[in-house]
KETIRO-863677 format. One line per field, with one value per residue: residue number from 1; residue in one letter; z, y, x of N, C-alpha, C, O in turn. Coordinates in steps of 0.2 Angstrom, whole numbers, always signed. Layout:
num: NUM ...;
residuo: a ...;
n_pz: Z ...;
n_py: Y ...;
n_px: X ...;
ca_pz: Z ...;
ca_py: Y ...;
ca_px: X ...;
c_pz: Z ...;
c_py: Y ...;
c_px: X ...;
o_pz: Z ...;
o_py: Y ...;
o_px: X ...;
END
This chain:
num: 1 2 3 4 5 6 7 8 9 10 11 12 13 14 15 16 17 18 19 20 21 22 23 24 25 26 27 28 29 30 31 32 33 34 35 36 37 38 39 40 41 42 43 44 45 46 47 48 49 50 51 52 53 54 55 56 57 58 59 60 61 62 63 64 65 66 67 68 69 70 71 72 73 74 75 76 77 78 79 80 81 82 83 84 85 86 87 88 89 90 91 92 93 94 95 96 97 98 99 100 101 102 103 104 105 106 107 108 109 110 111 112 113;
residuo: x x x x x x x x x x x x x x x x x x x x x x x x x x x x x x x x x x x x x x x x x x x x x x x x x x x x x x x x x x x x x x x x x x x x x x x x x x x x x x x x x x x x x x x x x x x x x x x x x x x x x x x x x x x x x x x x x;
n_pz: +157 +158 +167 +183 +184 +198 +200 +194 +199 +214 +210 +205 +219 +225 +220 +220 +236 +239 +232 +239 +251 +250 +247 +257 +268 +259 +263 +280 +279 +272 +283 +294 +290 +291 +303 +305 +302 +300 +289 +273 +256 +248 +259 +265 +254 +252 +265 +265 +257 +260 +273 +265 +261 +271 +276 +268 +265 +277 +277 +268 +274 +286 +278 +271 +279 +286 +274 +274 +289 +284 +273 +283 +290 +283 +278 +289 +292 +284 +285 +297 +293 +284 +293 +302 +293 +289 +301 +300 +290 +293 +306 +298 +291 +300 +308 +296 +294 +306 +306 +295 +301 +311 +306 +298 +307 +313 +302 +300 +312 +312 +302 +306 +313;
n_py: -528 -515 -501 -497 -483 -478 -487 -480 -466 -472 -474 -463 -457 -464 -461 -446 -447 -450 -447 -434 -439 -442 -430 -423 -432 -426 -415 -415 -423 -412 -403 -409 -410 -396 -393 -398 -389 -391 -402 -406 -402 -413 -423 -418 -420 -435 -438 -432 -442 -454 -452 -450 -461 -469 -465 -467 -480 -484 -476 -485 -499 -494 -489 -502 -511 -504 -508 -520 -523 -517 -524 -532 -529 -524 -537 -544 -534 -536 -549 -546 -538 -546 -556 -548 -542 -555 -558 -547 -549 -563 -558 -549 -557 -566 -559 -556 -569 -570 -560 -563 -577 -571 -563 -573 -580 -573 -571 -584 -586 -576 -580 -591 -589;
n_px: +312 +301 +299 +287 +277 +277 +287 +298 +298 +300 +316 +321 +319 +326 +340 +342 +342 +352 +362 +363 +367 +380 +384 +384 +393 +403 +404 +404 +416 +426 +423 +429 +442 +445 +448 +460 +473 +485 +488 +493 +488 +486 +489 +478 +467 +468 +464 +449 +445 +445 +438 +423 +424 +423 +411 +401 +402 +397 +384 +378 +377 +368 +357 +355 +350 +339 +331 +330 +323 +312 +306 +304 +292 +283 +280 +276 +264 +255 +252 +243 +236 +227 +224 +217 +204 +200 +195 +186 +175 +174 +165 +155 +147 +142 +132 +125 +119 +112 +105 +97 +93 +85 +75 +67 +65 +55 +45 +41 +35 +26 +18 +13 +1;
ca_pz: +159 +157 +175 +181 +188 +204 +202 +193 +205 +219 +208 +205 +225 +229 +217 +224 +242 +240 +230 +244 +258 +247 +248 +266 +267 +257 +269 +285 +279 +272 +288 +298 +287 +291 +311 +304 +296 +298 +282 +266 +252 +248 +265 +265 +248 +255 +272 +263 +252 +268 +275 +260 +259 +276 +279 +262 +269 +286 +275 +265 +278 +287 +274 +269 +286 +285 +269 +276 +291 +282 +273 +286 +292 +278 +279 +296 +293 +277 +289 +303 +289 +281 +299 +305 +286 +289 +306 +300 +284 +297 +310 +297 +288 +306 +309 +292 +294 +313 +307 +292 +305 +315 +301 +296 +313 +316 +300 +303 +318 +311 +297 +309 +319;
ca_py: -526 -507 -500 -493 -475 -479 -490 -474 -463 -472 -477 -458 -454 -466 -460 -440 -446 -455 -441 -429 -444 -441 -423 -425 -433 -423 -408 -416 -424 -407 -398 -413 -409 -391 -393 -402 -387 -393 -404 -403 -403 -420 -428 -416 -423 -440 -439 -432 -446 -459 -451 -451 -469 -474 -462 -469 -489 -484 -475 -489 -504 -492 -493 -508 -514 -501 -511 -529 -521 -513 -529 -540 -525 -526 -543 -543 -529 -538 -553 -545 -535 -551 -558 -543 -542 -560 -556 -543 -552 -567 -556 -546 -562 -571 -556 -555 -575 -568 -556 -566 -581 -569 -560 -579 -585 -569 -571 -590 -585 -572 -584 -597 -585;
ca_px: +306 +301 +296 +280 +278 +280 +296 +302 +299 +306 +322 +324 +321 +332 +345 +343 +343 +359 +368 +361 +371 +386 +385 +384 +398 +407 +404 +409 +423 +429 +422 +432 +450 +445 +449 +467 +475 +494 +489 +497 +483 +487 +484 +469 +463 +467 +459 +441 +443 +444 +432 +417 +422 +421 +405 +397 +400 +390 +378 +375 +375 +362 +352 +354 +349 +331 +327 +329 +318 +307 +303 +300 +287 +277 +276 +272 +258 +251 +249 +240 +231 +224 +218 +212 +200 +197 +190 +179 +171 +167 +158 +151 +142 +137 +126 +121 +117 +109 +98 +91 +89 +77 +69 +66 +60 +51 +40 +38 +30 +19 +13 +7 -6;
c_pz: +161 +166 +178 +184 +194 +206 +200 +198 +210 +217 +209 +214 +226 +226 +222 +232 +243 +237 +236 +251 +256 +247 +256 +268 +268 +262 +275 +283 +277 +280 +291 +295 +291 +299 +310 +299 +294 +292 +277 +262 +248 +253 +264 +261 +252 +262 +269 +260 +257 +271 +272 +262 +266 +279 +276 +262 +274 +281 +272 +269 +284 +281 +270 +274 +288 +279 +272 +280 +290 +277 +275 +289 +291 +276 +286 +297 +288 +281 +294 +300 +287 +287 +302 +300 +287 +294 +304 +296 +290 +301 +304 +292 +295 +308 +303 +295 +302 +311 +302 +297 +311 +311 +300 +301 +315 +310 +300 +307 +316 +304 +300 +315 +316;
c_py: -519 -507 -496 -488 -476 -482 -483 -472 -464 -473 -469 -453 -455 -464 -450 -441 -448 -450 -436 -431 -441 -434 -423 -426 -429 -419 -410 -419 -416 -401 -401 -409 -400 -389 -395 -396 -388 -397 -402 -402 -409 -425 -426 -418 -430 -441 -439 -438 -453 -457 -451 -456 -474 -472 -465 -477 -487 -482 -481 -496 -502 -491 -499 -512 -511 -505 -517 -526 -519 -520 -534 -537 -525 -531 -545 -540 -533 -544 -552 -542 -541 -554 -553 -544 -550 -563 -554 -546 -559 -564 -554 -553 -569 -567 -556 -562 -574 -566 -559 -572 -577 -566 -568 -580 -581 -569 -577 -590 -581 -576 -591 -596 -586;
c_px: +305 +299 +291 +283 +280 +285 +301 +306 +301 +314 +325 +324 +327 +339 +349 +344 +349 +365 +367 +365 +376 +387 +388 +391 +403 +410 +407 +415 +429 +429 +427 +438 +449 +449 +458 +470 +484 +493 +491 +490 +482 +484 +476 +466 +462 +462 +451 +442 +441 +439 +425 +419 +419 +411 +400 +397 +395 +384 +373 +372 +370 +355 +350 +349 +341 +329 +324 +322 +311 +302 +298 +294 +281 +274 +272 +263 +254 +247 +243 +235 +225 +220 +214 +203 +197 +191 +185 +173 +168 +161 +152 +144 +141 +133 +124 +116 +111 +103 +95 +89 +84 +73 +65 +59 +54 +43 +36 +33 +24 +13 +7 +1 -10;
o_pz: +166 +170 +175 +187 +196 +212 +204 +200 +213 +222 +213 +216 +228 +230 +224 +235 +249 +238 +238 +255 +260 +247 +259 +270 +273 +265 +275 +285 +280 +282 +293 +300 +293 +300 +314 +293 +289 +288 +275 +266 +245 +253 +262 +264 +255 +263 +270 +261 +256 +271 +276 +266 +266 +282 +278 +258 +273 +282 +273 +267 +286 +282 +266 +272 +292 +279 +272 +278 +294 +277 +273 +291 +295 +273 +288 +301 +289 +282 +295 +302 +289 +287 +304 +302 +287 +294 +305 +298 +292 +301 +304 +290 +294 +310 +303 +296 +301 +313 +302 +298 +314 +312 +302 +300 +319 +312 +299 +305 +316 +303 +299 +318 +318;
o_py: -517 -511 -491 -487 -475 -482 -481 -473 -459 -473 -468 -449 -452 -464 -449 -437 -448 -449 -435 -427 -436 -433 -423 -421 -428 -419 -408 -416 -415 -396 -397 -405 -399 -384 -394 -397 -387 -397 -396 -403 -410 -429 -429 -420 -431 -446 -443 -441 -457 -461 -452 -458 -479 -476 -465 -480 -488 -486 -482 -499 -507 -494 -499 -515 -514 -506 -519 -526 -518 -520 -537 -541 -526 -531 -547 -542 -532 -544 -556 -543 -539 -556 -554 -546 -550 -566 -557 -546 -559 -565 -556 -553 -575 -571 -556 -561 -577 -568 -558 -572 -581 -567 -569 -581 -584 -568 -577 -592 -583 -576 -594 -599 -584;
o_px: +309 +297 +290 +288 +285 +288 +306 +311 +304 +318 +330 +328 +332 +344 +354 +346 +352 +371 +373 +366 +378 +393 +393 +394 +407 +415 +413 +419 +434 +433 +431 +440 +455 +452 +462 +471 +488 +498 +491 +485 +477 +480 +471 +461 +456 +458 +447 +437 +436 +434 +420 +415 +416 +407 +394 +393 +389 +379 +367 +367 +366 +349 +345 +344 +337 +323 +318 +316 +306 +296 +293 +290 +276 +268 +267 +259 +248 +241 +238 +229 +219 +214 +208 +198 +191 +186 +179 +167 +162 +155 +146 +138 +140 +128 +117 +110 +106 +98 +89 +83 +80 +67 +59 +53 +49 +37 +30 +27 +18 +7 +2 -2 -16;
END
């Protein structure tokens, strides 16, 4: 199933904000190894590489965990949306139902003088 424009484009956000995590990453782990300089270039290698993985798990179980939330959000709001909407449409057709019942009664009246 092909994707519309707006699945696109959030596919390709979601794709640059998560290379842009990964950069992140990158950085502090190298900035972290950078405080360790008795390393050999081996550990050093090894350490960024422990470090991307363990910062790019938290990355993702944080955002995994704004999806679920963000779901239940919008269900939430869609609900409150539809009652709120459900509100309005009743007031606004009990005054309508109002003011024809007095235009009504008021021309009644005036027909019976």
């Amino acid at each position: 199933m092909p994707l519309d424009q707006d699945q696109a484009i959030n596919e390709i956000e979601g794709f640059l904000l998560w290379e842009a995590e990964k950069d992140r990453a990158r950085s502090r782990a190298r900035a972290f190894c950078d405080g360790l300089p008795w390393l050999t270039d081996s550990q050093r290698w090894e350490v960024e590489l422990r470090y991307c993985q363990d910062q790019r798990d938290t990355s993702r179980a944080y955002l995994e965990r704004i999806a679920v939330r963000s779901t239940a959000l919008r269900s939430e709001y869609e609900g409150v949306y539809r009652a709120l909407r459900r509100r309005l449409v009743t007031g606004l057709l009990s005054g309508t139902v109002a003011v024809v019942a007095l235009v009504t009664a008021a021309a009644a009246g005036l027909a019976w003088r």
